[in-house]
C-alpha positions in Angstrom: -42.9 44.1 44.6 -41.2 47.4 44.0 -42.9 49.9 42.3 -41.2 52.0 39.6 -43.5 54.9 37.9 -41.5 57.2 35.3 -43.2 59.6 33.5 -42.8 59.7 29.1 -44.7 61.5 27.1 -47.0 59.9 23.7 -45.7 61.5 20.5 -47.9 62.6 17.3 -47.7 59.2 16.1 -48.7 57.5 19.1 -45.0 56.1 20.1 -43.5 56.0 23.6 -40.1 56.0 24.8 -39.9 53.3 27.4 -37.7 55.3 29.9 -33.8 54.0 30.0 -34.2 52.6 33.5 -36.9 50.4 32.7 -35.4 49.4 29.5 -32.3 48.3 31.5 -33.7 46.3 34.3 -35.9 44.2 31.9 -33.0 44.2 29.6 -34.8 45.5 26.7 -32.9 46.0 23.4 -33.6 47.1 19.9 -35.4 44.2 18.3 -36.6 42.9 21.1 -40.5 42.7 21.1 -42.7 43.5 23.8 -46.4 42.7 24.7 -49.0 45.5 25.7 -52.0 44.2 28.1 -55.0 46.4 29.3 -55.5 45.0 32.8 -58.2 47.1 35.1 -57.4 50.7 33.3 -53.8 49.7 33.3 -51.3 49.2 30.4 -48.7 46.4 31.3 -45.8 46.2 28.8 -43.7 43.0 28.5 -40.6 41.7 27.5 -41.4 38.7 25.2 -39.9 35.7 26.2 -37.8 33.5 24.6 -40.4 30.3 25.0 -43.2 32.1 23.8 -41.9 33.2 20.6 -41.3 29.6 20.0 -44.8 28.5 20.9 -46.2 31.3 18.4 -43.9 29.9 15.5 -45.3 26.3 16.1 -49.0 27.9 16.7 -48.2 29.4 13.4 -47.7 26.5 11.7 -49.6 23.3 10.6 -52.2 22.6 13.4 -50.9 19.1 14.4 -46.7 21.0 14.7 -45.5 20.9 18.1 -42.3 21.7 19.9 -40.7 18.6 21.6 -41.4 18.4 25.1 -37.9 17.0 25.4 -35.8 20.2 25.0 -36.0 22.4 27.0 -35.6 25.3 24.5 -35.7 28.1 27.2 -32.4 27.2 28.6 -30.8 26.3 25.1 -32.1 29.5 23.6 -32.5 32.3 26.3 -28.9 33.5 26.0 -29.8 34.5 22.5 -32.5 37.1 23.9 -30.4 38.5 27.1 
């Protein structure tokens, strides 16, 4: 694992610029949304990904909803997110 450290600093507001290197190699765009985890000490961001989002939107709705185990939404989808 390579390690990358860039330095940003917290606004007023709380807000963070994610530096442009990082934002490039995990091909991070406007609009894109990202996950923050606290793991020993440590913030982790994350891209979302595309299979994810889907399993929120069918968490979200009625409790018995399921995506297909069929389609494989990740590879029919991803492209949309890249």
């Amino acid at each position: 694992m390579v390690e990358l450290k860039l330095v940003s600093q917290v606004s007023e507001k709380g807000q963070v610029v994610i530096p442009k290197p990082i934002r490039h190699l995990l091909n991070i765009r406007a609009k894109n949304e990202v996950t923050f985890s606290l793991i020993d000490g440590r913030v982790v961001l994350e891209k979302k990904k595309p299979g994810e989002i889907l399993k929120e939107f069918f968490a979200a709705g009625k409790p018995k909803l399921k995506a297909p185990k069929h389609i494989d939404w990740d590879a029919l989808y991803s492209s949309q997110f890249t």
